[in-house]
N, C-alpha and C positions, 0 to 999 in steps of 0.2 A: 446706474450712473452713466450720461456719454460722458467719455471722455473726448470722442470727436464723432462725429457725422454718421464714420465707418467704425469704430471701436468703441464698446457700451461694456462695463465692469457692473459683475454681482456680486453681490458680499453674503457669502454664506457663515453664518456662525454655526458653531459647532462645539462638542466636548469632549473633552481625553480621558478616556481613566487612568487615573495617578494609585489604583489600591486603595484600600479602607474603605472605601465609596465615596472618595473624593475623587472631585475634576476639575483639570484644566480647563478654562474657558478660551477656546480659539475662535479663530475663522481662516475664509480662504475666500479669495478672491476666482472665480470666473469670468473666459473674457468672450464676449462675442464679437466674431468680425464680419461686417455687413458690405457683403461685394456682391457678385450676381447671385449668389446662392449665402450662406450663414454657416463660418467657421466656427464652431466651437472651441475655445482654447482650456481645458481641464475642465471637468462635469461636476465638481465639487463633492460633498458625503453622498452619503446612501440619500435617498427620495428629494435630492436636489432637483431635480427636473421640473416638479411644480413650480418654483421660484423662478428656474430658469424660463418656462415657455412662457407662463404670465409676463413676463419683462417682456422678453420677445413679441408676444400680444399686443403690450401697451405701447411698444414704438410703431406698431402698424402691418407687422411682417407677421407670418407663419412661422409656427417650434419647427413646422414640414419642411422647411426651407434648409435646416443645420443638415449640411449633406457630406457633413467631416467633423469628425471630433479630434484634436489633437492633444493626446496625452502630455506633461510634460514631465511626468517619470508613475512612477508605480504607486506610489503613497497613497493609502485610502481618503485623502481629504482631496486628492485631484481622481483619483480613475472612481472613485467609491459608487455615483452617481450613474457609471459608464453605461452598464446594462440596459437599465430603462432610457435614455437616451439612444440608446442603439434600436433597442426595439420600436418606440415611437416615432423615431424619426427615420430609421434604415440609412441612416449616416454610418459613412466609412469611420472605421477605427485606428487612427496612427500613432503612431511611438515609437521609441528608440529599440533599437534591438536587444539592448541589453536588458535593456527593463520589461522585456514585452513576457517575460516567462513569469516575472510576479502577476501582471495584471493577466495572463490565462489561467494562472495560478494563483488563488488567494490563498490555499491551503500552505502552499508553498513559503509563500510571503508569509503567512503568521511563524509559520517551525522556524525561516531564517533571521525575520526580525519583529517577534513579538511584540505585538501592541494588544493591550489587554481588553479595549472595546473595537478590535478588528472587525468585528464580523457584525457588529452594529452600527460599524461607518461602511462596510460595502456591501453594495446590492451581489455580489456573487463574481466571479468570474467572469472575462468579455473577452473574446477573441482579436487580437490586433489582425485587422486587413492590410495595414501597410506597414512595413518598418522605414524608422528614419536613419539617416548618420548625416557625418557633419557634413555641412557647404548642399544639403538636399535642397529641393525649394518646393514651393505650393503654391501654384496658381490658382487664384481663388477669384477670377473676372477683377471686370472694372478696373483693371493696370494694375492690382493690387499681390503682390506674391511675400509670401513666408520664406525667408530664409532660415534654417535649421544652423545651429549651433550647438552640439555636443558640450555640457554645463558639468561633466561628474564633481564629485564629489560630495553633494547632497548625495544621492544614489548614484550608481556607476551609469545607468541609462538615464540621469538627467540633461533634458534640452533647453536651448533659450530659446526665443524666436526673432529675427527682426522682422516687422513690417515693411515691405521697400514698394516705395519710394519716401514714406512718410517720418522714418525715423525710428519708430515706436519700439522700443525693447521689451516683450514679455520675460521678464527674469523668472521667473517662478522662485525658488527658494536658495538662486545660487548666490544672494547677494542679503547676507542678513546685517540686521539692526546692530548698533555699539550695543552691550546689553542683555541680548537676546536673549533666550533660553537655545544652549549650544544642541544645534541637530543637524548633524552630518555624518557620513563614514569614513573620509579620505582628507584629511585636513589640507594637503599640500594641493588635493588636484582639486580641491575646492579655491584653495590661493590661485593656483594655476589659471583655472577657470576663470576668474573675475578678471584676471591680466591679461585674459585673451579677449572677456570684453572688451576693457578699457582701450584695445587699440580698434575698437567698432568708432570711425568719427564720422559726424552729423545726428549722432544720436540728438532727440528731443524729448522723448518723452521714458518713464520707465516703468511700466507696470509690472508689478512686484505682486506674489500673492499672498501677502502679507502686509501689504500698506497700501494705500493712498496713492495715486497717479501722482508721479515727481516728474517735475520740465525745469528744461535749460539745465542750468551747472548743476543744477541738487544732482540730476544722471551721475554724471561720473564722481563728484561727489562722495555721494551714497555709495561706491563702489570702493572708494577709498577709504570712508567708515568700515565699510567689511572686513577690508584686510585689517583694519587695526582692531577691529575684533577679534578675529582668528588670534592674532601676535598675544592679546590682553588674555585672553583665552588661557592660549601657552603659560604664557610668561607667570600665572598662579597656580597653572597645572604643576610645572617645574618646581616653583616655589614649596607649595601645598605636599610632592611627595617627597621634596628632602628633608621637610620636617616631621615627615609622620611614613616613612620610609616602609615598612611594615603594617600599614593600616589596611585593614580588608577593603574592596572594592568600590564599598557603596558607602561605607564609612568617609572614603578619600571621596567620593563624588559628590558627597553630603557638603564634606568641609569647601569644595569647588563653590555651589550653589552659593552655601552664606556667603562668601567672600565677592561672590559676585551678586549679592543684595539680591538673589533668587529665591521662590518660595520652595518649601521643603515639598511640594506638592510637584515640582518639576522631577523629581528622583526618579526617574520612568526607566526601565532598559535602552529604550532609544540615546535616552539622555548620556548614561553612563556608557551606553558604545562612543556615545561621541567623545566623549573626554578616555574613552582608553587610546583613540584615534593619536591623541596629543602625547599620548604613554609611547606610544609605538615608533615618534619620532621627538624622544624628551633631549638626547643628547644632540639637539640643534638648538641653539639660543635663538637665534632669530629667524625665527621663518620666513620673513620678507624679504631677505636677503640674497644672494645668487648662492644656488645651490652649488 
C-alpha cells in the first residue's frame, strides 16, 4: 500500500498459539522508506521477505536496495523476518539497545517471555550492527532523516520513529486500540510514552503496526484512545481483584478478558504478564493522573 511517494506499508498476517491448537489471528504492518537507498522499518514473521521484495519489485526498485533495516523492538512479529533480509540484502541491522540482546538472542527471548510458536515466527537470531537511543537520527538521502524516539513500555527497548520533514509517525505497538487485546510490560512507561508523543507537533500521518495509516487529528486522537485504554484496562483490573481477591492468576486474567468482551483464546502468558503489569501498580486509581 503507498501511503506516499516515499513510504509504502505491508500487511503481513500471521498466527499466535493461544494452547490446545488454537490461534490467534494477527498481522503486522512493515514499512518501507524510499530515499536514495530503501529503509526498512520492522521485517515482519519468519519468511516475510518474499511479500516484502515482491512489493518492492512491483513499485520499480531492487529488495538490493534495503540497505538498513530498522527494528522497532524485539518481538517476533517485527525482527522474526530479520535473518533472511539481512542475508539477501547485507542491509545494516538497527535497534535499540535494550532490545538488541532478545533479537541476538531468541533463545533468550523465548526463557524470558514465552511465546509458544516462537520459534515458528523467527528465522533464528540476527546481529544488531547499530544501536539506537533516543533523540538518534538516520539519514536516509533525498532530505529525508529518522528521528529515534525511545517508546518503552511495549518492551523496554521499544522505539518510534518520526519521518522529518514529513510528519509521518511510525508507532509500532506503543499506541493501542480502545479494546485491544492488552500486550505490554510497564503500564506507566507505556502512559509515559504516548505523552511524550503527544507533545511531537506537526505530526500528519501515523503509522501503527497494527492498523491502517491514520491522518490529520485521528494522530493525536488515537493517542488519546490509548491512554483511556490503559486507565479502562485498570480500572476492571482493580475492580475484577477485590472481588475475587484470592483468585489464582489465570483465573483473575480469564475473568479480565470476558469483561473486556475478549475471546478466551487471548489467555496467552504475554497477555497475563500484561495485566500482572496493572497488579503491580493496583494501589493507584488513576493512572492518568500526575504521579
Amino acid at each position: 500500500m503507498e501511503v506516499t511517494k516515499q513510504v509504502h506499508a505491508v500487511k503481513i498476517p500471521f498466527k499466535l498459539a493461544a494452547g490446545s491448537g488454537k490461534t490467534l489471528d494477527r498481522f503486522v504492518y512493515a514499512y518501507l522508506v524510499y530515499g536514495r537507498k530503501i529503509c526498512l522499518v520492522d521485517s515482519g514473521v519468519s519468511s516475510s521477505y518474499r511479500v516484502l521484495s515482491d512489493y518492492v519489485r512491483q513499485t520499480g526498485r531492487d529488495p538490493r536496495d534495503i540497505n538498513r533495516l530498522v527494528l522497532t523492538h524485539a518481538h517476533p512479529d517485527h525482527m522474526g523476518g530479520a535473518r533472511t533480509v539481512q542475508k539477501e540484502t547485507g542491509c545494516q541491522v538497527t535497534a535499540h539497545s535494550l532490545d538488541k540482546p532478545w533479537i541476538e538472542d531468541v533463545d533468550l527471548q523465548y526463557r524470558e517471555r514465552p511465546i509458544l510458536n516462537l520459534y515458528s515466527l523467527v528465522e533464528g537470531s540476527v546481529k544488531v550492527d547499530q544501536t539506537l537511543e533516543d533523540g538518534d537520527t538516520l539519514e536516509l538521502g533525498e532530505g529525508l532523516i529518522l528521528r529515534i524516539i525511545h517508546t518503552p513500555g511495549h518492551s523496554k527497548g521499544s522505539i518510534s520513529l518520526v519521518l522529518e520533514p514529513t510528519g509521518l509517525l511510525f508507532s509500532a505497538d506503543a499506541i493501542p486500540m480502545r479494546g485491544a487485546v492488552p500486550i505490554y510490560e510497564d503500564v506507566l512507561s507505556s502512559i509515559d510514552s504516548i505523552r511524550k508523543l503527544k507533545q511531537w507537533k506537526g505530526l500528519t500521518t501515523l503509522l501503527a503496526s497494527w492498523d491502517e495509516p491514520r491522518q490529520g487529528e485521528q494522530v493525536y486522537s488515537l493517542m488519546e484512545e490509548g491512554l483511556l485504554h490503559f486507565q479502562q484496562v485498570h480500572d476492571l483490573v482493580r475492580r475484577i481483584r477485590v472481588g475475587s481477591p484470592d483468585a489464582d492468576l489465570t483465573v483473575f486474567a480469564s475473568q479480565v478478558l470476558q469483561a473486556m468482551n475478549l475471546p478466551q483464546t487471548a489467555l496467552i502468558p504475554i497477555v497475563i504478564r500484561s495485566l500482572e503489569a496493572h497488579l503491580r501498580v493496583a494501589d493507584r486509581e488513576d493512572l492518568l493522573g500526575e504521579a
